[in-house]
C-alpha positions, 0 to 999 in steps of 0.5 A: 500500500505503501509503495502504490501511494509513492507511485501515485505521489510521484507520478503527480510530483514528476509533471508538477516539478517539470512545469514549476522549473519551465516557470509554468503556471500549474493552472495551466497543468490542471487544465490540460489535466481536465481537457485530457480526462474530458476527452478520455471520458467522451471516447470512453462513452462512444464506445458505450452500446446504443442499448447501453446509452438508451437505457442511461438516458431512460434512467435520466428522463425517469429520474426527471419525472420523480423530480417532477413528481416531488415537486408537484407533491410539494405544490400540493401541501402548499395549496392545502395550506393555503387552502387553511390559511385561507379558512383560519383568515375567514374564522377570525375575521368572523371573531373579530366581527362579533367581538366588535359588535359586542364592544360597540353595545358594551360602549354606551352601557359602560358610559351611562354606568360611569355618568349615573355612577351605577354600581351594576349594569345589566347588559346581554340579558345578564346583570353585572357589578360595573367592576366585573363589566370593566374586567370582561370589556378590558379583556374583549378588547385585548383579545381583540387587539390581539387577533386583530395582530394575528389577522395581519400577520397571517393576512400578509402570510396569505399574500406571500403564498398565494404568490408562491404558490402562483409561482411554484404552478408557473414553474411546475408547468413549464418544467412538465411542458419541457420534460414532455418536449425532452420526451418528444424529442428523444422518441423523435430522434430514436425514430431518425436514428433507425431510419438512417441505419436501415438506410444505411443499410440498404445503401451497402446492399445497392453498393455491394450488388451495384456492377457485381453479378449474381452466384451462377449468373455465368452459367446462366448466361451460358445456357441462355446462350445455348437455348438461343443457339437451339431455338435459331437452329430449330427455326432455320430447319423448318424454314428450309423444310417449307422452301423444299415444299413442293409448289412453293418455289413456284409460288415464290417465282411468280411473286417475284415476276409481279414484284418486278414487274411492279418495279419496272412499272414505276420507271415508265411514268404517267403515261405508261399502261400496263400491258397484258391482262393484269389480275383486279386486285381486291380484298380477300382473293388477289395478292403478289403472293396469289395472282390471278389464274389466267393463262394470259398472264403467264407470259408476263413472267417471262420479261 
């Protein structure tokens, strides 16, 4: 234990020393102290899970919420003591009322009494030795004079807590109205937050398949390729099949005799007929590929 708290001192003396003899300042020693554990602390946090500072965050807002909690407490015991402030002012200001009534009869007894030189009054249905009528007036009015005090005193601790209390409301509101912003803020940012890394992580995928074929593409290709050489070859079979048909040659030579012929009918301008009986050509029965079958016409073939 001995030799860890030399270390430790001497680990402390060494850079304290150093800056003493370079005529630094050791605040400036303690502040590149703090900046250093300020940034360790920062780089130990980002390397803290998501889950890990979400949770730590939850705690705080929870935390926040228990303050809040207390606070509002605190606001209701105020607004019940002021609630039986309120209640005591009204009491003795019904006391006081009645009291004073009663010593504003007892004033015109009490004079008639001291004028007539009456030894007993009769006042409030009772009949009294004027002494014992002057002891009752003398205490009536210090027990007015009294609450009369009283009445102030708690009157003026009525007014600062009903501006407490205004005030505590006020507060307690904004404080609620900004731990529900804080609430709203966060859930708002959590949302963001997965959104940016699902987006993220379909921008890899497109960046991963972007230009790079598919396992087997290759192959595929391949066989494609052959499929595509079958289906030509396949076609190509039947197509020379249907020339080698017997009457399709000659099928063929008489649409190329009319096709020629056509052509060469373009170059003989407007004044040129058509020689020979050339087939009427309607709808469904004349067609370069079916002439008409006149015997007139086969001659035209051999131009």
């Amino acid at each position: 234990m001995r030799r860890i708290l030399l270390l430790a001192a001497l680990v402390v003396a060494v850079p304290v020393g150093i800056y003493l003899v370079a005529g630094r300042p050791l605040g400036e020693l303690f502040g590149y102290t703090r900046a250093g554990a300020q940034v360790t602390v920062d780089r130990s946090i980002e390397q803290v899970p998501i889950e890990v500072r979400d949770q730590k965050l939850d705690n705080d807002v929870e935390l926040q919420r228990r303050v809040l909690t207390d606070h509002q407490v605190a606001l209701n015991l105020a607004q019940r003591e002021l609630q039986n402030l309120t209640g005591t002012i009204a009491e003795l200001e019904a006391t006081l009322g009645r009291r004073e009534r009663l010593l504003s009869e007892a004033y015109p007894v009490l004079q008639k009494a001291m004028a007539d030189g009456l030894t007993e009054v009769q006042f409030a249905g009772s009949t009294r030795t004027l002494e014992e009528f002057q002891k009752d007036v003398d205490q009536l009015l210090g027990d007015q004079e009294r609450e009369s005090k009283q009445l102030e005193i708690r009157r003026s601790g009525l007014t600062k807590l009903e501006s407490s209390v205004a005030q505590g409301e006020s507060a307690l509101s904004e404080m609620r109205d900004s731990l529900l912003a804080l609430e709203e803020e966060i859930d708002l940012l959590r949302a963001r937050r997965e959104q940016a890394r699902l987006e993220g992580q379909t921008l890899e995928l497109v960046g991963a398949v972007s230009g790079a074929s598919l396992p087997g593409s290759t192959a595929v290709g391949a066989e494609a390729a052959r499929l595509r050489q079958e289906v030509d070859r396949l076609e190509a079979g039947n197509e020379a099949k249907r020339d080698s048909m017997p009457g399709s040659s000659k099928q063929n030579r008489v649409a190329a005799d009319w096709e020629r012929l056509e052509r060469l009918k373009a170059f003989q301008g407007p004044k040129a007929a058509p020689s020979g009986d050339a087939p009427q050509q309607s709808g469904d029965s004349a067609s370069p590929a079916q002439p008409a079958q006149s015997k007139t016409s086969q001659p035209v073939g051999g131009v």
